[in-house]
C-alpha positions, 0 to 999 in steps of 0.5 A: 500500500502506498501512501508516501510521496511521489518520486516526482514531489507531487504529492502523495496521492489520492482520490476524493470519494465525494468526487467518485460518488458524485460520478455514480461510480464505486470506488473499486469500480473507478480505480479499475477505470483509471488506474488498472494499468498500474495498480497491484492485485488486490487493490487495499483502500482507505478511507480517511478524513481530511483532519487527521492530516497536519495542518499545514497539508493542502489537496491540490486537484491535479487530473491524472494521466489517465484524465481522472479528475477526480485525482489530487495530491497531498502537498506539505506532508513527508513521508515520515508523517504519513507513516505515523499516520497510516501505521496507527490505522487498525486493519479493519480500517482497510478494504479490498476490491475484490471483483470490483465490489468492496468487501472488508479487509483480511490478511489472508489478502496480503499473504505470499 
Protein backbone atom coordinates (compact mmCIF):
# COMPACT_ATOMS: atom_id res chain seq x y z
CA UNK A 1 0.00 0.00 0.00
CA UNK A 2 1.42 3.40 -0.97
CA UNK A 3 0.79 6.44 0.83
CA UNK A 4 4.18 8.02 0.85
CA UNK A 5 5.08 10.93 -1.54
CA UNK A 6 5.56 10.86 -5.35
CA UNK A 7 9.36 10.07 -6.55
CA UNK A 8 8.48 13.31 -8.76
CA UNK A 9 7.49 15.63 -5.38
CA UNK A 10 3.94 15.85 -6.46
CA UNK A 11 2.32 14.85 -3.52
CA UNK A 12 1.04 11.81 -2.17
CA UNK A 13 -1.76 10.87 -3.96
CA UNK A 14 -5.02 10.37 -3.55
CA UNK A 15 -8.84 10.10 -4.89
CA UNK A 16 -11.68 12.20 -3.32
CA UNK A 17 -14.90 9.51 -2.51
CA UNK A 18 -17.19 12.60 -2.77
CA UNK A 19 -15.82 13.06 -6.27
CA UNK A 20 -16.35 9.28 -7.43
CA UNK A 21 -19.50 9.00 -5.84
CA UNK A 22 -20.83 12.01 -7.49
CA UNK A 23 -19.96 10.04 -10.92
CA UNK A 24 -22.38 7.39 -9.60
CA UNK A 25 -19.38 5.14 -9.54
CA UNK A 26 -17.81 2.68 -6.82
CA UNK A 27 -14.66 3.13 -5.77
CA UNK A 28 -13.07 -0.26 -6.79
CA UNK A 29 -15.21 0.40 -9.90
CA UNK A 30 -13.15 3.99 -10.63
CA UNK A 31 -9.53 2.69 -9.67
CA UNK A 32 -10.46 -0.21 -12.28
CA UNK A 33 -11.26 2.68 -14.59
CA UNK A 34 -8.32 4.82 -14.48
CA UNK A 35 -5.61 3.04 -12.79
CA UNK A 36 -5.97 -0.72 -13.59
CA UNK A 37 -2.70 -0.48 -15.98
CA UNK A 38 -0.86 0.45 -12.97
CA UNK A 39 -2.04 -0.89 -9.88
CA UNK A 40 -1.42 -4.15 -7.89
CA UNK A 41 -3.73 -7.19 -7.04
CA UNK A 42 -5.63 -6.85 -4.65
CA UNK A 43 -6.41 -3.19 -4.58
CA UNK A 44 -6.35 -2.08 -0.46
CA UNK A 45 -8.30 1.27 0.03
CA UNK A 46 -8.62 3.67 2.90
CA UNK A 47 -10.97 5.96 3.73
CA UNK A 48 -9.71 8.60 5.80
CA UNK A 49 -10.66 12.47 6.85
CA UNK A 50 -9.06 15.08 5.79
CA UNK A 51 -8.37 16.45 9.85
CA UNK A 52 -6.09 13.61 10.74
CA UNK A 53 -3.51 15.49 8.35
CA UNK A 54 -1.02 18.15 9.79
CA UNK A 55 -2.50 21.47 9.38
CA UNK A 56 -0.44 22.54 7.06
CA UNK A 57 -1.32 19.72 4.29
CA UNK A 58 -3.50 21.05 1.35
CA UNK A 59 -5.08 18.95 -1.67
CA UNK A 60 -4.45 20.06 -4.71
CA UNK A 61 -6.79 18.82 -7.73
CA UNK A 62 -4.30 17.70 -10.20
CA UNK A 63 -6.25 15.46 -13.23
CA UNK A 64 -4.06 12.08 -13.66
CA UNK A 65 -2.53 10.85 -16.51
CA UNK A 66 -5.39 8.73 -17.46
CA UNK A 67 -8.00 12.06 -17.30
CA UNK A 68 -9.25 11.20 -13.71
CA UNK A 69 -10.19 14.44 -12.46
CA UNK A 70 -11.01 13.17 -9.54
CA UNK A 71 -7.35 12.81 -8.57
CA UNK A 72 -5.43 15.31 -6.08
CA UNK A 73 -2.40 15.31 -4.16
CA UNK A 74 -1.26 15.85 -0.70
CA UNK A 75 1.14 18.53 -0.81
CA UNK A 76 3.35 19.80 2.91
CA UNK A 77 3.06 16.04 4.21
CA UNK A 78 6.51 13.78 4.21
CA UNK A 79 6.87 10.73 4.29
CA UNK A 80 7.85 10.38 7.67
CA UNK A 81 4.37 11.99 8.67
CA UNK A 82 2.29 9.58 6.53
CA UNK A 83 3.76 6.89 8.00
CA UNK A 84 2.98 7.91 11.90
CA UNK A 85 -0.19 8.11 10.02
CA UNK A 86 -1.03 5.11 8.20
CA UNK A 87 0.86 2.76 10.76
CA UNK A 88 -1.70 4.00 13.67
CA UNK A 89 -4.78 2.82 11.26
CA UNK A 90 -6.05 -0.63 12.58
CA UNK A 91 -6.60 -3.21 9.79
CA UNK A 92 -10.32 -3.06 9.93
CA UNK A 93 -9.92 0.48 8.75
CA UNK A 94 -8.83 -1.11 5.20
CA UNK A 95 -10.93 -2.67 2.18
CA UNK A 96 -10.26 -4.60 -0.69
CA UNK A 97 -11.59 -4.75 -4.18
CA UNK A 98 -12.41 -7.97 -4.99
CA UNK A 99 -14.19 -8.46 -8.23
CA UNK A 100 -14.92 -4.59 -8.30
CA UNK A 101 -17.14 -4.95 -5.18
CA UNK A 102 -15.69 -3.77 -1.67
CA UNK A 103 -15.57 -6.20 0.94
CA UNK A 104 -13.70 -5.72 4.20
CA UNK A 105 -10.01 -6.48 4.66
CA UNK A 106 -8.20 -9.63 5.94
CA UNK A 107 -4.66 -10.82 5.92
CA UNK A 108 -5.05 -13.59 4.19
CA UNK A 109 -5.35 -10.69 1.02
CA UNK A 110 -1.60 -9.75 1.74
CA UNK A 111 -0.13 -13.01 2.34
CA UNK A 112 2.52 -14.56 -0.45
Amino acid sequence: MAFKNSSDSSGISVISLSCITNKNRNICEHIHLFYKTIIGTPIIFWEFEDNILPQNSTFQQSPSATGDDCHYNIKNLTNREARKIIIKQSPSAFQVCIDKKIVPFNEKYISS
